[in-house]
C-alpha positions in Angstrom: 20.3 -17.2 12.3 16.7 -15.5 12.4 14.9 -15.2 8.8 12.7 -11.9 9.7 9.8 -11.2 7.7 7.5 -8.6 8.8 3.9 -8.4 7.3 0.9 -6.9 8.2 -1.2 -9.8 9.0 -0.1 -13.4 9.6 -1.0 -15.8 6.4 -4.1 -18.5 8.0 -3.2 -22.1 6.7 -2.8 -21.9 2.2 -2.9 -18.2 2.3 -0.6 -16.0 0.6 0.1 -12.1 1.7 2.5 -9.7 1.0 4.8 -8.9 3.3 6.9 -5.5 4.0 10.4 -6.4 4.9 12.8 -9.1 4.7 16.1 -9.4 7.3 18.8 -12.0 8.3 20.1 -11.4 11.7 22.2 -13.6 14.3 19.7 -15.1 16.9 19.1 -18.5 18.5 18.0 -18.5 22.0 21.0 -19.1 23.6 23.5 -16.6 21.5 20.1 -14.0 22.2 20.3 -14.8 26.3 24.4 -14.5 26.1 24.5 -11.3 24.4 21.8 -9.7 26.3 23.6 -11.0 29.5 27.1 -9.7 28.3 25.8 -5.9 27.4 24.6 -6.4 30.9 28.2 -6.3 32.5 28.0 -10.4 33.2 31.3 -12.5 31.6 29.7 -15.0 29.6 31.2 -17.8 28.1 28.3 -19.8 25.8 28.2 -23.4 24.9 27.0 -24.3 21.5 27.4 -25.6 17.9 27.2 -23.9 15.2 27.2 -25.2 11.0 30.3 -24.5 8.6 28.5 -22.7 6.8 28.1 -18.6 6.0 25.8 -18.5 8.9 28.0 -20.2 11.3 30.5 -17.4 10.6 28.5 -14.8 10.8 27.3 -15.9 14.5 30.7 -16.7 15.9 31.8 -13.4 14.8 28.7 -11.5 16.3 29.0 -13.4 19.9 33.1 -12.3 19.6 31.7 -9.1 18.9 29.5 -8.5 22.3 32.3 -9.8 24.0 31.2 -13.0 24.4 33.8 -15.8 25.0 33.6 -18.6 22.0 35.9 -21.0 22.8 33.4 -23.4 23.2 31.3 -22.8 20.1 32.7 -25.1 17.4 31.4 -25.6 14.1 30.0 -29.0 13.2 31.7 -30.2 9.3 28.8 -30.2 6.6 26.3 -29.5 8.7 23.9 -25.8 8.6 23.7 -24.0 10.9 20.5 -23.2 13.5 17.8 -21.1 11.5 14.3 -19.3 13.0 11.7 -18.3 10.7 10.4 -15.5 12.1 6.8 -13.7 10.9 6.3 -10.0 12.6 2.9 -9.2 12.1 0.0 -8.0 14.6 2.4 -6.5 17.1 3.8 -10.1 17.6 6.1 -12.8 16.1 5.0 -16.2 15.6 8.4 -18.7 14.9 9.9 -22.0 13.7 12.9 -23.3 14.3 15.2 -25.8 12.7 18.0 -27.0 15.1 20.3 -28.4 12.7 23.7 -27.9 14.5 22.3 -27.2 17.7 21.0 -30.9 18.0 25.2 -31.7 18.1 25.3 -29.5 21.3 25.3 -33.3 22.8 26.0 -34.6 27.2 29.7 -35.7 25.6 30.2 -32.2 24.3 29.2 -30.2 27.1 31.7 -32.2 29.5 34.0 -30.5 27.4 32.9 -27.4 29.2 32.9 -28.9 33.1 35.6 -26.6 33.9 34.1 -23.6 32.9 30.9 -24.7 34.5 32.0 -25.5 37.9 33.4 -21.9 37.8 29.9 -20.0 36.9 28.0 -17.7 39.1 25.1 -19.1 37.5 24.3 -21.4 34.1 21.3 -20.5 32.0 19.9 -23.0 29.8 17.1 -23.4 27.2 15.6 -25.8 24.9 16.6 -25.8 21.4 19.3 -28.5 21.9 18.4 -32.1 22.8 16.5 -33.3 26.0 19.3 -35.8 27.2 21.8 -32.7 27.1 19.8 -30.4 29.3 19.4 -33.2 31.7 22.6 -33.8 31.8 23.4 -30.1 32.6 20.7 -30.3 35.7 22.9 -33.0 37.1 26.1 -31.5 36.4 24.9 -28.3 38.2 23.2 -30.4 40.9 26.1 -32.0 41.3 28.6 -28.7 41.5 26.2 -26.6 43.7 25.9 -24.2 40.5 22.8 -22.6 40.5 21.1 -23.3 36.8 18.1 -21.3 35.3 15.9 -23.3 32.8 14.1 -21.0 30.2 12.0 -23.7 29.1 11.4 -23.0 25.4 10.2 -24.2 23.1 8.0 -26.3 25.5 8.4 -29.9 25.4 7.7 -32.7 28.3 10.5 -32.2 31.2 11.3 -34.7 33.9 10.4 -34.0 37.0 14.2 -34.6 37.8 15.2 -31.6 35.6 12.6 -29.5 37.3 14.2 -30.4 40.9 17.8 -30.0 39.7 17.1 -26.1 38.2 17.0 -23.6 41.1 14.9 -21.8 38.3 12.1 -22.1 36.0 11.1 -19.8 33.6 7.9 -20.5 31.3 5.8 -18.3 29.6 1.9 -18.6 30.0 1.3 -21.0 27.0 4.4 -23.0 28.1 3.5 -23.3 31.4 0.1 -24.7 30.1 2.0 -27.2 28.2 4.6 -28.1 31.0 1.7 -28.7 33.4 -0.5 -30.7 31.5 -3.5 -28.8 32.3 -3.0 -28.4 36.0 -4.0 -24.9 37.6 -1.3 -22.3 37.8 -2.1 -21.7 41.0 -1.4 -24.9 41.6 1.9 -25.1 39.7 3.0 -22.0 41.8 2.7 -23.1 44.6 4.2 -26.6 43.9 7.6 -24.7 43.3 8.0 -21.7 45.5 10.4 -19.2 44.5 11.3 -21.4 41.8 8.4 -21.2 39.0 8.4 -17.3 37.8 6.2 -17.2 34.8 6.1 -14.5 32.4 2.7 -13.0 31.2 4.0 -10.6 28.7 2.7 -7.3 29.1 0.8 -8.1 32.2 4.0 -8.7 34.1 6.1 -11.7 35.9 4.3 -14.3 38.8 5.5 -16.6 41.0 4.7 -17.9 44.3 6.9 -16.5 47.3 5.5 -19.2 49.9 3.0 -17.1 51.2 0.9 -15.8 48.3 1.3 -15.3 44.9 3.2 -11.8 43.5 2.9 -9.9 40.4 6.0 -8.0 39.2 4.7 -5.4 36.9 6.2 -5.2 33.3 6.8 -1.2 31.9 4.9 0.1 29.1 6.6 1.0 26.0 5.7 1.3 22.3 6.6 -2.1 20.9 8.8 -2.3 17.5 9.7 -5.9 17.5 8.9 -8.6 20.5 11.4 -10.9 19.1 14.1 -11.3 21.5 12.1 -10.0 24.7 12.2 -13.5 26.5 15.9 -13.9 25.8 16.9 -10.3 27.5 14.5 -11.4 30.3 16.0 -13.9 31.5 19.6 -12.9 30.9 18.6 -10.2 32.9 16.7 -12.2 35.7 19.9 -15.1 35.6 22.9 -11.7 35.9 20.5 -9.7 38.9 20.8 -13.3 40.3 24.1 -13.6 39.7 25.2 -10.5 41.3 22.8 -11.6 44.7 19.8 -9.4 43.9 17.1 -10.5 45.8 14.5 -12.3 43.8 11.8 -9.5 43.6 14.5 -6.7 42.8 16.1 -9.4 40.3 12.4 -9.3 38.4 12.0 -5.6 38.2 15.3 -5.3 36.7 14.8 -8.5 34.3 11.4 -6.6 33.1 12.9 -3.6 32.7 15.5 -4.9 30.4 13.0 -6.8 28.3 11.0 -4.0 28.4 13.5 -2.0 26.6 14.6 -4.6 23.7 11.6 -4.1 22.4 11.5 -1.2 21.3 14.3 -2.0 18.7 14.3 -4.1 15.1 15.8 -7.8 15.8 16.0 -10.1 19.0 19.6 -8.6 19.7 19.6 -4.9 17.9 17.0 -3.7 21.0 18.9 -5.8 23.9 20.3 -2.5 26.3 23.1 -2.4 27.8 23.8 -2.1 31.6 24.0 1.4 31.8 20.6 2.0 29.8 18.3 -0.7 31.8 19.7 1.5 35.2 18.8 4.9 33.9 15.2 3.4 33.0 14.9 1.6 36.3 
């Protein structure tokens, strides 16, 4: 569950300000990703925990809402659910998480879910749930031939194994940063063709095609909220994929989509649906 505040300026370390408005809305990176990839036409089926608490009912119900198939979202007994505390200020969000349930999204628990995996188009992972789990969902899609799309966020130290077993790898600039330890990004590009795409926010989407390095340039829109936009990215990047878009035309359409969420309150109230991002493409 996201805990919006939205302030002016963004209090420096003991200070105090006032902010404008306070919100509760359903988020979590991976609920954000499936609903911005169902209202994009794609069946989704997520995998995750949530608490038994208020929260935990009030995200099952939103992911039944968008259509989103929940048979593998099981509470965890007396246990809260995910939370991000969320500041808007300065036309951008800075955010801390607290897993809670998420951290019981655990290897034995996703071979609940084999079945379903061995029958996806693509699976799209991130990183608030516990490092052995998303290695263990590299190897399970290594092993099935299922193409799997890491959104690694929030950054933290990945095996080089991980890396090789995702036929995609989608950091932001600061990640990328972290994940590379300092090494050049020209470099980093270049060690994983076709398979590194870094997002630069509103400067675009890079990536190395084996030849040279290509810019996919974002759209320009009046910004409301930026909560949300990396989610409906990469939904939108893993469903163009999905569907056999070629990898430049998936990028235009995943930065057109984030492009549009936006310009909306919340990390899901601005996620478009299929019929909007086309209309804007």
């Amino acid at each position: 569950m996201d805990l919006v505040v939205t302030a002016a300026t963004r209090p420096g370390a003991g200070e105090t300000v006032l902010g404008e408005s306070f919100k509760t809305v359903p988020g979590g990176k991976g609920a954000n990703q499936a609903v911005a990839a169902a209202r994009l036409g794609a069946e989704v089926t997520m995998i995750g925990r949530v608490g038994d608490d208020h929260f935990g009912t009030t995200i099952l119900n939103n992911l039944k809402a968008n259509n989103i198939i929940t048979d593998y979202v099981e509470p965890v007994t007396g246990m809260e659910s995910g939370t991000a505390h969320i500041v808007l200020a300065e036309g951008d969000n800075s955010i801390v998480v607290v897993k809670s349930a998420n951290n019981e999204v655990t290897p034995a628990y996703i071979d609940k879910a084999l079945d379903v995996i061995r029958d996806s188009n693509i699976v799209l992972i991130q990183q608030e749930i516990p490092e052995e789990t998303v290695a263990h969902v590299s190897e399970i899609c290594a092993n099935l031939g299922v193409p799997l799309l890491l959104n690694p966020a929030p950054a933290r130290y990945i095996k080089d194994t991980i890396i090789a077993n995702a036929a995609y790898f989608t950091p932001n600039e600061h990640e990328a940063a972290i994940l590379f330890n300092g090494m050049p990004l020209s470099q980093a590009l270049r060690k994983y063709p076709n398979k590194l795409i870094v997002t630069e926010g509103s400067k675009g989407v890079r990536y190395y095609d084996g030849q040279q390095e290509v810019v996919v340039p974002t759209y320009k829109v009046e910004a409301v909220d930026t909560t949300g936009a990396g989610d409906t990215f990469n939904a939108a990047f893993a469903v163009a994929i999905a569907e056999g878009m070629a990898l430049q035309d998936s990028l235009k359409f995943a930065n057109r989509a984030a492009s549009l969420s936006v310009m909306k309150f919340g990390a899901q109230g601005g996620m478009p649906t299929r019929q909007e991002v086309e209309e804007n493409l």
